[in-house]
C-alpha positions as CSV (number, residue, x, y, z in Angstrom):
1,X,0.0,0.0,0.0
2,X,0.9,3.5,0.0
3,X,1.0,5.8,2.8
4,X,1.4,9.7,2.9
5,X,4.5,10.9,5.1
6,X,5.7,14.1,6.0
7,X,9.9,14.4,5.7
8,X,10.9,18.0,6.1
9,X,8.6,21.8,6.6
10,X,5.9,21.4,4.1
11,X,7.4,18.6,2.2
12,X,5.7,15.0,1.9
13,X,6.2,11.6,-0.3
14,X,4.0,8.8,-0.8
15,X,6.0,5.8,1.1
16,X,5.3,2.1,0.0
17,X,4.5,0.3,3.1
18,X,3.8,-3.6,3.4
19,X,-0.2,-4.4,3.0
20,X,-2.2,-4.8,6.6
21,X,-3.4,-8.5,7.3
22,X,-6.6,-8.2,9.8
23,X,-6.0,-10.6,12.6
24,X,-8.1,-10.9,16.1
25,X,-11.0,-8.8,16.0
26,X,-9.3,-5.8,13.7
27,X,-10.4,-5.6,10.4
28,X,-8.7,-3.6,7.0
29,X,-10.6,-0.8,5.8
30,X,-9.7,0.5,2.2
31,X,-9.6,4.4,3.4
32,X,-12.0,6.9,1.2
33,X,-12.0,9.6,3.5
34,X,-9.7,10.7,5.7
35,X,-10.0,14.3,7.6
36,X,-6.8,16.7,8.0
37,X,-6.9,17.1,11.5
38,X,-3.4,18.7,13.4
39,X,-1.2,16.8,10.5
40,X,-1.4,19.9,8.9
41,X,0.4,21.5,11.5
42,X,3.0,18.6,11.5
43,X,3.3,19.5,7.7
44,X,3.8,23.1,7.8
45,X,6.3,22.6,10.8
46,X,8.2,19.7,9.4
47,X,7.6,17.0,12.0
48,X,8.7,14.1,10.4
49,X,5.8,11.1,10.1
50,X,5.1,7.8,8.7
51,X,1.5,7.6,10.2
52,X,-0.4,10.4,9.5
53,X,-4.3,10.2,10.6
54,X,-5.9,8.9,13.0
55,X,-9.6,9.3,11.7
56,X,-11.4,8.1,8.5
57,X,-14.4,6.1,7.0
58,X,-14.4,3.5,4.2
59,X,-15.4,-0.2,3.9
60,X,-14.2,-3.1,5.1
61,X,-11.7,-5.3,2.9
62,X,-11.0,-8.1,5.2
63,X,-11.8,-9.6,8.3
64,X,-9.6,-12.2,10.4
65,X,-13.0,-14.2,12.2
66,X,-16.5,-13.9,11.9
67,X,-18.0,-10.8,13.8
68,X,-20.3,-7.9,13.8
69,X,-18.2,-6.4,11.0
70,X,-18.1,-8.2,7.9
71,X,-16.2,-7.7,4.4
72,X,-18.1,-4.8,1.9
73,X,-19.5,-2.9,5.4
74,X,-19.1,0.8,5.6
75,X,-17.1,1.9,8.7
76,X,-16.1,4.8,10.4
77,X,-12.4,4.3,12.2
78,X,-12.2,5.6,15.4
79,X,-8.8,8.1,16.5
80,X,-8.2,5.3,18.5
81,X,-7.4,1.4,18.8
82,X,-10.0,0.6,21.8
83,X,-10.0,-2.8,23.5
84,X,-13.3,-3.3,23.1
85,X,-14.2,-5.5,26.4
86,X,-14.2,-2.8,29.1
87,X,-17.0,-1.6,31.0
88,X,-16.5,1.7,28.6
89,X,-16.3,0.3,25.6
90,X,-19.7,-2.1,25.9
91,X,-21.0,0.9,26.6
92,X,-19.9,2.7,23.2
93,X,-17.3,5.1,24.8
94,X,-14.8,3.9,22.9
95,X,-13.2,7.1,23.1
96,X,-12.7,6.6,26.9
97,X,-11.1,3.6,26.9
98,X,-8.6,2.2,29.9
99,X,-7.1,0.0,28.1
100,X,-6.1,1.3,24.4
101,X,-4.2,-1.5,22.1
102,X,-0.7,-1.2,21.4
103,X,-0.7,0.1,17.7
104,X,2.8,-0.9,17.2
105,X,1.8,-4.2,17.3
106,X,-0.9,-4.4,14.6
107,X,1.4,-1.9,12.1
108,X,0.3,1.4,12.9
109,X,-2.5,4.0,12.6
110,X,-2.1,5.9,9.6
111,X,-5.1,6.4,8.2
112,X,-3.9,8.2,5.0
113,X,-2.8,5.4,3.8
């Protein structure tokens, strides 16, 4: 895949990065919207990334197990990886959640991608 990245003050490539795999209960979602949200700040400053965004909708390209979420759904990604299980997250704050997944582990967040 490609994947927008910022590399000097108001300069940016388009990095090839290896394709996500959806594993546990994470799913891939092919991006078609993505808001500009502080990256632009990060842009015009020169902070150099190789994750912008953290925020999109699209639809759902793969799925590791069978779930609530299923291959061709529309999907809004959340800024954050949420565990899903915690007493905030069965209630649908995701956005509160104690217990946030390392995203590190599962290749990242970068959303413009």
């Amino acid at each position: 895949m490609k994947a927008a990245a910022i590399t000097g003050p108001r300069q940016a490539a388009l990095l090839d990065k290896p394709d996500l795999q959806a594993r546990g209960n994470l799913v891939v979602v092919e991006v078609q919207a993505a808001p500009m949200c502080t990256e632009y700040k990060a842009y015009r400053e020169g902070h150099p990334s190789q994750s912008l965004g953290h925020e999109a909708a699209g639809r759902v390209v793969a799925v590791a197990q069978p779930g609530p979420v299923q291959v061709g759904d529309q999907v809004a990604v959340m800024p954050q990886y949420s565990c899903g299980r915690c007493a905030l997250c069965v209630a649908g704050d995701y956005i509160h959640c104690q217990h946030l997944l390392d995203t590190g582990e599962i290749g990242g967040t970068a959303t413009y991608a």
